[in-house]
KEMAR-714038 format. One record per atom (N, C-alpha, C): residue number from 1; residue in three letters; x, y, z. Coordinates in Angstrom, 1 decimal. Example, Ala and Ser with C-alpha at 12.3 -4.5 7.8 and 13.67 -1.06 7.14 Angstrom:
<sites>
<site nr="1" rest="ala" c1="13.2" c2="-5.7" c3="7.8"/>
<site nr="1" rest="ala" c1="12.3" c2="-4.5" c3="7.8"/>
<site nr="1" rest="ala" c1="13.2" c2="-3.3" c3="7.8"/>
<site nr="2" rest="ser" c1="12.8" c2="-2.2" c3="7.1"/>
<site nr="2" rest="ser" c1="13.7" c2="-1.1" c3="7.1"/>
<site nr="2" rest="ser" c1="12.9" c2="0.0" c3="7.9"/>
</sites>
This chain:
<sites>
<site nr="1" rest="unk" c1="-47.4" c2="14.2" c3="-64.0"/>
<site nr="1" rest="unk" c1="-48.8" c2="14.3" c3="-64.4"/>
<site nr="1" rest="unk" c1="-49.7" c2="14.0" c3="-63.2"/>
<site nr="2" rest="unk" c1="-50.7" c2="14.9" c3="-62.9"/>
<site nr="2" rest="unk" c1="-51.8" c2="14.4" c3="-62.0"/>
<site nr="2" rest="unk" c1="-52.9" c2="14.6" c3="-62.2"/>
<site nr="3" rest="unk" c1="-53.5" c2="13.8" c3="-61.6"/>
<site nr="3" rest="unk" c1="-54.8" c2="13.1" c3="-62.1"/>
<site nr="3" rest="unk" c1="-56.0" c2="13.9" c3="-60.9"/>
<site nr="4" rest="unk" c1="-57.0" c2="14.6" c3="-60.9"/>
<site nr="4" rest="unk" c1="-57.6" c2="14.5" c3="-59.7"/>
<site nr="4" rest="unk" c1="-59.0" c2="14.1" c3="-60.5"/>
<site nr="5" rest="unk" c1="-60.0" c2="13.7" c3="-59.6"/>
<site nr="5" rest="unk" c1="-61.6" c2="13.3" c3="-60.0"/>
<site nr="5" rest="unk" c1="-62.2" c2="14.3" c3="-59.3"/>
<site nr="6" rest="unk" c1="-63.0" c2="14.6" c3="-60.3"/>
<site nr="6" rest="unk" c1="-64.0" c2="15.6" c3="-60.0"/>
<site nr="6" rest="unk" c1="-65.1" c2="15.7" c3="-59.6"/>
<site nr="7" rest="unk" c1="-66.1" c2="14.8" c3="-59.9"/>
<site nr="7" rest="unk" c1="-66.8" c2="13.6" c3="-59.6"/>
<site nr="7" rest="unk" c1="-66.8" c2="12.6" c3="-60.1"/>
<site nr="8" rest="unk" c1="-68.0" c2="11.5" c3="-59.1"/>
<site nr="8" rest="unk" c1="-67.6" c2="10.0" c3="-59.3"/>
<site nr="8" rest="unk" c1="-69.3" c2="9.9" c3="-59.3"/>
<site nr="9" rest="unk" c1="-69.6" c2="8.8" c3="-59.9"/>
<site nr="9" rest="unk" c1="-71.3" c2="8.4" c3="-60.1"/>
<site nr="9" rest="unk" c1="-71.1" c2="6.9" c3="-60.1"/>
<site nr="10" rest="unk" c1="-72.0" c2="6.3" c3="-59.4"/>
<site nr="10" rest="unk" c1="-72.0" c2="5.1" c3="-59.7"/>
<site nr="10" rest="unk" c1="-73.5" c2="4.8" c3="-60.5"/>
<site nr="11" rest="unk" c1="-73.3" c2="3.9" c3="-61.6"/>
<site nr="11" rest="unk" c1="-74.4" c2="3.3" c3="-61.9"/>
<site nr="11" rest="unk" c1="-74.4" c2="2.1" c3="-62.6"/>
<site nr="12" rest="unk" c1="-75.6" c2="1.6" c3="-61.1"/>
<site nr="12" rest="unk" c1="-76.0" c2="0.7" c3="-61.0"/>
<site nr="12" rest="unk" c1="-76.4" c2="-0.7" c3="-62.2"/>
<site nr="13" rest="unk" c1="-77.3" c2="0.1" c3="-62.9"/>
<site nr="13" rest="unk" c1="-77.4" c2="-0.4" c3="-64.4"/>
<site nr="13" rest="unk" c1="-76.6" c2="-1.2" c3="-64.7"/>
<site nr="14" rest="unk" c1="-75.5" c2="-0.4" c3="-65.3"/>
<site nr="14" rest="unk" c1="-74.7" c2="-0.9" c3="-66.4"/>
<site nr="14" rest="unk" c1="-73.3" c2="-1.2" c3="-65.5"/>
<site nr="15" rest="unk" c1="-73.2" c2="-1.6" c3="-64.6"/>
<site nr="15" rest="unk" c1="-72.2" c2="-2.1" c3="-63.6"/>
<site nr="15" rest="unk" c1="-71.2" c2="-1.4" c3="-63.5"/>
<site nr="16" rest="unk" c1="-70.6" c2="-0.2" c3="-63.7"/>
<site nr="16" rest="unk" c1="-70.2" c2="1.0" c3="-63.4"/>
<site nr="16" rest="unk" c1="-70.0" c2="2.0" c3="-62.6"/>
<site nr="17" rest="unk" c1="-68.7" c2="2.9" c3="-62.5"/>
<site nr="17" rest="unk" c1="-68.8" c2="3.8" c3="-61.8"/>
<site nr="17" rest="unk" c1="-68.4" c2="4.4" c3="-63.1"/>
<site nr="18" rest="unk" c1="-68.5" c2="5.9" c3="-63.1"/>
<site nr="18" rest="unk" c1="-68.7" c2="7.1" c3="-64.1"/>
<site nr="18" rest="unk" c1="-67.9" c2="8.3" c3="-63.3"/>
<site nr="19" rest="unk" c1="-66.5" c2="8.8" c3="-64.0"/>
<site nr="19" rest="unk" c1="-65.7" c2="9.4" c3="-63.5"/>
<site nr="19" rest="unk" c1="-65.7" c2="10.9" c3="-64.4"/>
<site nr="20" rest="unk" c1="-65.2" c2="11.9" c3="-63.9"/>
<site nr="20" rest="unk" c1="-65.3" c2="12.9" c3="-64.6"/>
<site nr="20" rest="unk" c1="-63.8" c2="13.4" c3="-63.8"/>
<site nr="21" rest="unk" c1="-62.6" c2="12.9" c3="-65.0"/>
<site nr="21" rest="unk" c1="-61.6" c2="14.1" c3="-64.2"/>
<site nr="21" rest="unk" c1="-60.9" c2="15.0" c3="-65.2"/>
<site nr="22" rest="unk" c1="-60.0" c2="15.5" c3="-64.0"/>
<site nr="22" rest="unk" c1="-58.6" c2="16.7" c3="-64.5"/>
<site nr="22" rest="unk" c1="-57.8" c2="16.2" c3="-64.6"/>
<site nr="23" rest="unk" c1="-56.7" c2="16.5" c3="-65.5"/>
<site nr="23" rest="unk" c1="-55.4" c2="16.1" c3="-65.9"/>
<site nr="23" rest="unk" c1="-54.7" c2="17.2" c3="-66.2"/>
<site nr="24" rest="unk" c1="-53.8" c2="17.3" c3="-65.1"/>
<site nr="24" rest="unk" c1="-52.5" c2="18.5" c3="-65.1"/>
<site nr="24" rest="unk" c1="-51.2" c2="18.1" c3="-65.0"/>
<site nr="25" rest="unk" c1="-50.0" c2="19.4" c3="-65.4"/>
<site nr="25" rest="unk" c1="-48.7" c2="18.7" c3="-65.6"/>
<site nr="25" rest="unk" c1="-48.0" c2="17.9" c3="-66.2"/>
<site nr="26" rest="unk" c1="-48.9" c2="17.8" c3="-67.4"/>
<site nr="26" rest="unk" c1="-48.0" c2="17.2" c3="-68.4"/>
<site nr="26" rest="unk" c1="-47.4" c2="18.5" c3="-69.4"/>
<site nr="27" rest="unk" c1="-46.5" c2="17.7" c3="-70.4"/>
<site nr="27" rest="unk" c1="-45.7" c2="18.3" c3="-71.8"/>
<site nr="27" rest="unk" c1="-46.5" c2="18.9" c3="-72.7"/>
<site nr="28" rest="unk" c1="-46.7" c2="17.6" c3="-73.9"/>
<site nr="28" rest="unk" c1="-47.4" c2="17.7" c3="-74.9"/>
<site nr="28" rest="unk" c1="-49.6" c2="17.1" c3="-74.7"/>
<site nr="29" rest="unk" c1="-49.5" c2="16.6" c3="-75.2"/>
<site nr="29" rest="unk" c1="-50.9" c2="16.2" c3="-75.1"/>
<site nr="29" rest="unk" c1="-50.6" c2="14.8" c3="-74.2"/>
<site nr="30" rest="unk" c1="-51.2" c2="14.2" c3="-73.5"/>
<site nr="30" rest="unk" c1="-51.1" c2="13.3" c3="-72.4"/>
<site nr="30" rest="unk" c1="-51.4" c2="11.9" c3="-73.2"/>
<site nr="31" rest="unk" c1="-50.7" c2="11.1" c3="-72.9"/>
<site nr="31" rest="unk" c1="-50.5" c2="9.9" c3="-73.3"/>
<site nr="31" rest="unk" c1="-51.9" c2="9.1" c3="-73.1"/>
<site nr="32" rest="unk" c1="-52.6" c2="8.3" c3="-73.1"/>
<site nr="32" rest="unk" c1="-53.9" c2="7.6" c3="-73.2"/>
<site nr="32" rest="unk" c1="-53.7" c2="6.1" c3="-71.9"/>
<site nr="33" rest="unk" c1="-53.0" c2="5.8" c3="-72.7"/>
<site nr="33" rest="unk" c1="-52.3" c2="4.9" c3="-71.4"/>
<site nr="33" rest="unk" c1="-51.6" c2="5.3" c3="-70.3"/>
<site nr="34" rest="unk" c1="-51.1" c2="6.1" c3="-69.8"/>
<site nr="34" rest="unk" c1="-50.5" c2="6.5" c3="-69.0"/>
<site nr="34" rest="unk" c1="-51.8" c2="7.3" c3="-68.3"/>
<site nr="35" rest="unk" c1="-52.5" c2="8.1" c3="-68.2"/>
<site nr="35" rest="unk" c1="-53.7" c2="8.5" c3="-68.0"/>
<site nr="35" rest="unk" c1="-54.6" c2="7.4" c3="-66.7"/>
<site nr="36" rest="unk" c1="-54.7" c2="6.1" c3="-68.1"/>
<site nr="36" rest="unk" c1="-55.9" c2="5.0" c3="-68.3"/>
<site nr="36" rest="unk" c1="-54.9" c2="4.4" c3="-66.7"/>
<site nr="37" rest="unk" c1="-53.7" c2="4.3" c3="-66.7"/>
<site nr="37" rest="unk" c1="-52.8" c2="3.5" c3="-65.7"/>
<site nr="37" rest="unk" c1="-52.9" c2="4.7" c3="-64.2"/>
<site nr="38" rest="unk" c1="-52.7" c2="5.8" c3="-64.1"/>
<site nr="38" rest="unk" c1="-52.8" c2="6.6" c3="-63.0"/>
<site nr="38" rest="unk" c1="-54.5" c2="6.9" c3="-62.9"/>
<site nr="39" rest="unk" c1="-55.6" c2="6.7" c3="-63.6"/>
<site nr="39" rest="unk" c1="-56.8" c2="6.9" c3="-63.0"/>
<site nr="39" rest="unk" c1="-56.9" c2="5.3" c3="-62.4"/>
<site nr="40" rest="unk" c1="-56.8" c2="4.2" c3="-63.0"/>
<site nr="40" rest="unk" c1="-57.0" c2="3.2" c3="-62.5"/>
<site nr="40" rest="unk" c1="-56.2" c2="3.0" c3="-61.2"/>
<site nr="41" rest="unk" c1="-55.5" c2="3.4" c3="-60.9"/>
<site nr="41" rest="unk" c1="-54.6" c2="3.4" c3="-59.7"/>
<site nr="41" rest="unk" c1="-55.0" c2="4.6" c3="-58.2"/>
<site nr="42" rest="unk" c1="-55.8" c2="5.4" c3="-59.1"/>
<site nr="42" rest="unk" c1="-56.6" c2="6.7" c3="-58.3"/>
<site nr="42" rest="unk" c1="-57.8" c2="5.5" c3="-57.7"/>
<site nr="43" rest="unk" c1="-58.6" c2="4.9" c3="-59.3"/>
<site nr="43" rest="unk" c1="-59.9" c2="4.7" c3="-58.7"/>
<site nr="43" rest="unk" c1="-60.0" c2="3.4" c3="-57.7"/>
<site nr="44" rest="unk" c1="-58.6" c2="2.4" c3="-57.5"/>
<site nr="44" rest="unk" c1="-58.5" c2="1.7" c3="-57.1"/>
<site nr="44" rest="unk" c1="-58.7" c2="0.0" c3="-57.9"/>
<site nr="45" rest="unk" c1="-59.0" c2="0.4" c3="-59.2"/>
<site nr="45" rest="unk" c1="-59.3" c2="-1.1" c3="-60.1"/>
<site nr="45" rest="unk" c1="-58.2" c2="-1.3" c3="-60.8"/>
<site nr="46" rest="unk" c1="-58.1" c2="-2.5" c3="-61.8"/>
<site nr="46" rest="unk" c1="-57.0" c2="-3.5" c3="-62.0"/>
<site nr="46" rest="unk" c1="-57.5" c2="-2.2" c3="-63.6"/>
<site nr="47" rest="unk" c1="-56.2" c2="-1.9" c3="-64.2"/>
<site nr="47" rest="unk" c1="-56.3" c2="-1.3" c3="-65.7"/>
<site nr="47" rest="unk" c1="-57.3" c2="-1.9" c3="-66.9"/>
<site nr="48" rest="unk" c1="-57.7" c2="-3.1" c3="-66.7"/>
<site nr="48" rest="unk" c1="-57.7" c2="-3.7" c3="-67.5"/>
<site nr="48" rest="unk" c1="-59.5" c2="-3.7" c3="-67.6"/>
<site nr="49" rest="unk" c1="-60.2" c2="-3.5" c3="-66.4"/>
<site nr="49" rest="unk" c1="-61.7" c2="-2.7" c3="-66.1"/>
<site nr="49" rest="unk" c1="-61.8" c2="-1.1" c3="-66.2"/>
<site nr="50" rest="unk" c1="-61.0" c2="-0.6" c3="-67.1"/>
<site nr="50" rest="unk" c1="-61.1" c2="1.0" c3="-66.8"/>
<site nr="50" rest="unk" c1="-61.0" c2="1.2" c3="-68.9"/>
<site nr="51" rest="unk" c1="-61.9" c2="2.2" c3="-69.0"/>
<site nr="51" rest="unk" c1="-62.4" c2="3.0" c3="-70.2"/>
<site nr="51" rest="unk" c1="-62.2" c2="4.4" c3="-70.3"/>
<site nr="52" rest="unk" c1="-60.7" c2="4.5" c3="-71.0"/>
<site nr="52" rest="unk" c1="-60.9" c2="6.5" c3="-71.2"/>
<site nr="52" rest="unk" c1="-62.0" c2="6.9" c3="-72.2"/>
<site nr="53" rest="unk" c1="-63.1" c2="7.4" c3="-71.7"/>
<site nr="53" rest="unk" c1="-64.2" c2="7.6" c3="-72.8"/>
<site nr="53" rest="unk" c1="-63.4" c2="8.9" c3="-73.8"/>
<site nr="54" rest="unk" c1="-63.3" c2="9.7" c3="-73.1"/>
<site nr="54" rest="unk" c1="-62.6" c2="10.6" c3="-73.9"/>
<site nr="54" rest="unk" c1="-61.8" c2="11.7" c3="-73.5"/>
<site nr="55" rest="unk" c1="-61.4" c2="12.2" c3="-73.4"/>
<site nr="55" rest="unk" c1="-59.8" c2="13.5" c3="-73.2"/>
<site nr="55" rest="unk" c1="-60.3" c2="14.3" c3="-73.9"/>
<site nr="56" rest="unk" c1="-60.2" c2="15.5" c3="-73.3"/>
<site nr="56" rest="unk" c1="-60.3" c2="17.0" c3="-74.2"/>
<site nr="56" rest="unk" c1="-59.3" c2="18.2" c3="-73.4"/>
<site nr="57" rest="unk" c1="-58.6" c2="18.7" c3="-74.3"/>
<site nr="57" rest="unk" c1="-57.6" c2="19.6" c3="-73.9"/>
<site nr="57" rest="unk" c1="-58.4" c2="20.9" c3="-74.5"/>
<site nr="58" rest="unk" c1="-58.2" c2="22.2" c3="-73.6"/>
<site nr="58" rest="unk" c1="-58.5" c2="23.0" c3="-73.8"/>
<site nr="58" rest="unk" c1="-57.4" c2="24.1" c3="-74.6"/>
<site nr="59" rest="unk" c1="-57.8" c2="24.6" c3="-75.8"/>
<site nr="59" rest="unk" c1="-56.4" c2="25.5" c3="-76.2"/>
<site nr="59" rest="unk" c1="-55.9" c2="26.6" c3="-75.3"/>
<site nr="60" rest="unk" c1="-54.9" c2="26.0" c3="-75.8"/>
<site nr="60" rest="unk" c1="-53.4" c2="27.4" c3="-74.9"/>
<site nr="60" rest="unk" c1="-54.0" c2="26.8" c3="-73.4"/>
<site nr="61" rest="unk" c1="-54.1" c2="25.6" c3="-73.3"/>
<site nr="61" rest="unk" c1="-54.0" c2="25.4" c3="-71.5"/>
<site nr="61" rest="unk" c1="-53.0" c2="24.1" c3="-71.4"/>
<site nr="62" rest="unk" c1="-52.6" c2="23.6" c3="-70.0"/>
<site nr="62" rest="unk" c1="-51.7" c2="22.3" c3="-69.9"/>
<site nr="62" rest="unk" c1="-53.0" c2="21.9" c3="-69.2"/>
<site nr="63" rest="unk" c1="-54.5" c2="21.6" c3="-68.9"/>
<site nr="63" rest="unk" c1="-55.0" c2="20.9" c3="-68.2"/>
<site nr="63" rest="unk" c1="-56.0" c2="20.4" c3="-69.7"/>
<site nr="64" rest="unk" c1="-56.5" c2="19.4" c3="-68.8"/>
<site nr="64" rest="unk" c1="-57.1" c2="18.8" c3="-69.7"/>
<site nr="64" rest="unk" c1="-58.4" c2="17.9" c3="-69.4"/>
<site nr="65" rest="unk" c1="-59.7" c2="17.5" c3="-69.8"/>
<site nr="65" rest="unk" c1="-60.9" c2="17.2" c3="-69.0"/>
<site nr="65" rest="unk" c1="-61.0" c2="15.5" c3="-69.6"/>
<site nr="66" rest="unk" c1="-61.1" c2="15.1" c3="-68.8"/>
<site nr="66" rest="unk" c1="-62.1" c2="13.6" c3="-69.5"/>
<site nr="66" rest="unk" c1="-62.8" c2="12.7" c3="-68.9"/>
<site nr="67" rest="unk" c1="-63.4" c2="11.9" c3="-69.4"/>
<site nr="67" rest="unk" c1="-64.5" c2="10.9" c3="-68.6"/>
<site nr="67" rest="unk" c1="-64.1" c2="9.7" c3="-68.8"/>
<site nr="68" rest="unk" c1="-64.5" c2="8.6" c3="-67.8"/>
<site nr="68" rest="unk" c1="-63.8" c2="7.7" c3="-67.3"/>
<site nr="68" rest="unk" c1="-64.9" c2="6.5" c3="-66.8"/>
<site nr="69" rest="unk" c1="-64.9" c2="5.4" c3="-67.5"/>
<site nr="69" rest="unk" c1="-65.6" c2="4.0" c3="-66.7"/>
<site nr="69" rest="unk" c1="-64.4" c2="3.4" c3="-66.2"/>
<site nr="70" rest="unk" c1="-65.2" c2="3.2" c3="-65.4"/>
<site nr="70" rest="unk" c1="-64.7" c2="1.7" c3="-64.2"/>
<site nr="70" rest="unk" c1="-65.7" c2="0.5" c3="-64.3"/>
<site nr="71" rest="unk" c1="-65.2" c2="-0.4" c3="-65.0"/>
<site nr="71" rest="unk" c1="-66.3" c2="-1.6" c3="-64.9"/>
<site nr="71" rest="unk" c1="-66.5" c2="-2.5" c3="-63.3"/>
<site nr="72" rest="unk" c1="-67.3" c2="-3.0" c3="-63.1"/>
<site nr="72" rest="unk" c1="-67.5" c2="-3.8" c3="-61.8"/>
<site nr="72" rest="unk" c1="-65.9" c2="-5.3" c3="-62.4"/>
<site nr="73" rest="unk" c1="-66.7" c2="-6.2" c3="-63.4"/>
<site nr="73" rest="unk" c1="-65.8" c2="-7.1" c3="-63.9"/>
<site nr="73" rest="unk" c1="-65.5" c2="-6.6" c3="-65.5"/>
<site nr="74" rest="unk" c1="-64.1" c2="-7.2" c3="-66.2"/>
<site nr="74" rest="unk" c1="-63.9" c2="-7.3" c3="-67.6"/>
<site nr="74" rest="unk" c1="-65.0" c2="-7.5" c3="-68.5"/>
<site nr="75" rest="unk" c1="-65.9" c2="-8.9" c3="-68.1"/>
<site nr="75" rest="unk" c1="-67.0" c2="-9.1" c3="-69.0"/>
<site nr="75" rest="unk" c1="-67.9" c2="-7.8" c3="-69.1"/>
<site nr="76" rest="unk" c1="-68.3" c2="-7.5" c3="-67.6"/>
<site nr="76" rest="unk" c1="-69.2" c2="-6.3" c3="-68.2"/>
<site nr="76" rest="unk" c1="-68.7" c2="-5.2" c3="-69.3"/>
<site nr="77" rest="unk" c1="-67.2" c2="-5.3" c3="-69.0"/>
<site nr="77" rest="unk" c1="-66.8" c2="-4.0" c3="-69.8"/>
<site nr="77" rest="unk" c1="-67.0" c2="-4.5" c3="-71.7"/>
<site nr="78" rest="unk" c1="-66.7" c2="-5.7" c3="-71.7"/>
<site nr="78" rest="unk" c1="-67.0" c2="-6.1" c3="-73.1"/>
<site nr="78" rest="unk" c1="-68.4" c2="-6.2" c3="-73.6"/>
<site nr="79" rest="unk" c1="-68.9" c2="-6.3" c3="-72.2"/>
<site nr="79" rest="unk" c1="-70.6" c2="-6.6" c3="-73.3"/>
<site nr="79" rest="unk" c1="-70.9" c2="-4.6" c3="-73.5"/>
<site nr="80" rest="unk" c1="-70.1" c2="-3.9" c3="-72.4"/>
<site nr="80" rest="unk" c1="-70.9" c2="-2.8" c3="-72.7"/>
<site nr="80" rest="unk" c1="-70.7" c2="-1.6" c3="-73.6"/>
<site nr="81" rest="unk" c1="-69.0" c2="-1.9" c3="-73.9"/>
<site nr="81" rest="unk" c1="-68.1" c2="-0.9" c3="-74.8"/>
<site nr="81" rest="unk" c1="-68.1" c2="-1.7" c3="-76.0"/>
<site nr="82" rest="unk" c1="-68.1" c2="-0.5" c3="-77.3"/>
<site nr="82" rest="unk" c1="-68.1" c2="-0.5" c3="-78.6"/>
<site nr="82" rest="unk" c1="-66.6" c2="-1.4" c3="-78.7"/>
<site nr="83" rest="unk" c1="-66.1" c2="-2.4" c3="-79.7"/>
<site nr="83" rest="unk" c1="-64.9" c2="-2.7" c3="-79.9"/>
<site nr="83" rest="unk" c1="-63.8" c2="-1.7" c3="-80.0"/>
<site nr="84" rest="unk" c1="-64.5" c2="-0.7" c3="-80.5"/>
<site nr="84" rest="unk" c1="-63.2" c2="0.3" c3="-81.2"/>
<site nr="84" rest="unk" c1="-62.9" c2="1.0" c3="-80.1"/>
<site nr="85" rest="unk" c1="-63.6" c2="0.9" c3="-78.9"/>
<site nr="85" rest="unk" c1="-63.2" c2="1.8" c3="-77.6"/>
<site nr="85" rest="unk" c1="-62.1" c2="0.7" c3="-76.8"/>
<site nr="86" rest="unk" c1="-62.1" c2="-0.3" c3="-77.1"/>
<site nr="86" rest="unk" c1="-61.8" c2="-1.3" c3="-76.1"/>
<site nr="86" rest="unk" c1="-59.9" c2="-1.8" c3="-76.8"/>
<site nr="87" rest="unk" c1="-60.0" c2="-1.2" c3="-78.2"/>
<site nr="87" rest="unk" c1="-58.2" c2="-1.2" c3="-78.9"/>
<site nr="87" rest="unk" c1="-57.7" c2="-0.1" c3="-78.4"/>
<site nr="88" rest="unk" c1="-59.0" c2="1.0" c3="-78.5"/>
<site nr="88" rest="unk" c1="-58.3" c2="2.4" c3="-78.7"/>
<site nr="88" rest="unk" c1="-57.2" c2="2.7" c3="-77.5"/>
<site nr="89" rest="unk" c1="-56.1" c2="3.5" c3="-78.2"/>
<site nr="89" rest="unk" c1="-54.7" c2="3.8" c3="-77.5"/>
<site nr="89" rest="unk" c1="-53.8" c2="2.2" c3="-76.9"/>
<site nr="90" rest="unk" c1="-54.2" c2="1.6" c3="-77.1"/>
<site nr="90" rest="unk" c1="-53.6" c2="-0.2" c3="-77.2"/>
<site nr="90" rest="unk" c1="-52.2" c2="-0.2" c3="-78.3"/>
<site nr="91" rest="unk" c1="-50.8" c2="-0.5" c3="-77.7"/>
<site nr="91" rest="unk" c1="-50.0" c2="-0.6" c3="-78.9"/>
<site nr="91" rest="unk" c1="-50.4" c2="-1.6" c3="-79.7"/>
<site nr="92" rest="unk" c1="-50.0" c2="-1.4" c3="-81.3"/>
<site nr="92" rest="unk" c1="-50.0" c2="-2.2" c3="-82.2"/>
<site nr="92" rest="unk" c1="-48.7" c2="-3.6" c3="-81.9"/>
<site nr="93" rest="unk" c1="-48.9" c2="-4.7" c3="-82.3"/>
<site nr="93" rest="unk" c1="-47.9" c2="-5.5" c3="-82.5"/>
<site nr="93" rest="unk" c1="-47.5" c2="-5.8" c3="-83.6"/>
<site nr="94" rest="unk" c1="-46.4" c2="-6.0" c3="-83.7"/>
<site nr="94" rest="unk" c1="-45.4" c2="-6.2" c3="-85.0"/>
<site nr="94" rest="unk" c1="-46.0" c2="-7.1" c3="-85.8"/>
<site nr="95" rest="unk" c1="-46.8" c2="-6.4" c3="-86.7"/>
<site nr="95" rest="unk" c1="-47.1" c2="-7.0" c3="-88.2"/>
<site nr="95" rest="unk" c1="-48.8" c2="-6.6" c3="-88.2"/>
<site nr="96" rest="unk" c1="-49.4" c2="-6.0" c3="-87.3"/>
<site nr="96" rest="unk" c1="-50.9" c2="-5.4" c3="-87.4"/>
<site nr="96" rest="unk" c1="-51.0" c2="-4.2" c3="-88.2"/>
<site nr="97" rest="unk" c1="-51.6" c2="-4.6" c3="-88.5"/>
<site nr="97" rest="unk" c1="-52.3" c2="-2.7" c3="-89.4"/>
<site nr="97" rest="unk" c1="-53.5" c2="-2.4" c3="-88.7"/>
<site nr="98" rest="unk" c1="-54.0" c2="-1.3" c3="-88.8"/>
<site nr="98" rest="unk" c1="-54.8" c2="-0.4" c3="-88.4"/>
<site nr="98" rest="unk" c1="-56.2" c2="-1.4" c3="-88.8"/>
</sites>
């Protein structure tokens, strides 16, 4: 799978950089974590500051578009993402429900 950025924004504001990439070379639909682990490793930040806002695959294509934060620190990313963005694509542990 590879990852390229298309563009990059920094803003200031909200302690952020703002990614817009491609994702080519995969199978089926691209894993969320696997994605969230090779953009973080593109953008140069620890996984654990980085937000797949969202993935969109185009039909009958293998590429696929999405947008992407990079927080400055953790905290900023918690005061600034909704909770439900901050589980999302996170394995479950043995005995959680949805």
């Amino acid at each position: 799978m590879e990852i390229q950025i298309t563009t990059e924004k920094e803003n200031k504001l909200l302690h952020r950089k703002e990614l817009k990439i491609r994702v080519s070379g995969f199978g089926a639909t691209p894993n969320r974590n696997e994605v969230l682990q090779l953009v973080a490793a593109k953008a140069g930040a620890n996984d654990s500051r980085v937000v797949l806002d969202k993935l969109e695959q185009r039909f009958g294509q293998k590429e696929a578009d999405g947008y992407v934060k990079v927080y400055d620190t953790e905290e900023n990313k918690k005061r600034y993402e909704p909770e439900y963005k901050l589980v999302r694509g996170k394995k479950k542990e043995e005995g959680e429900q949805k």
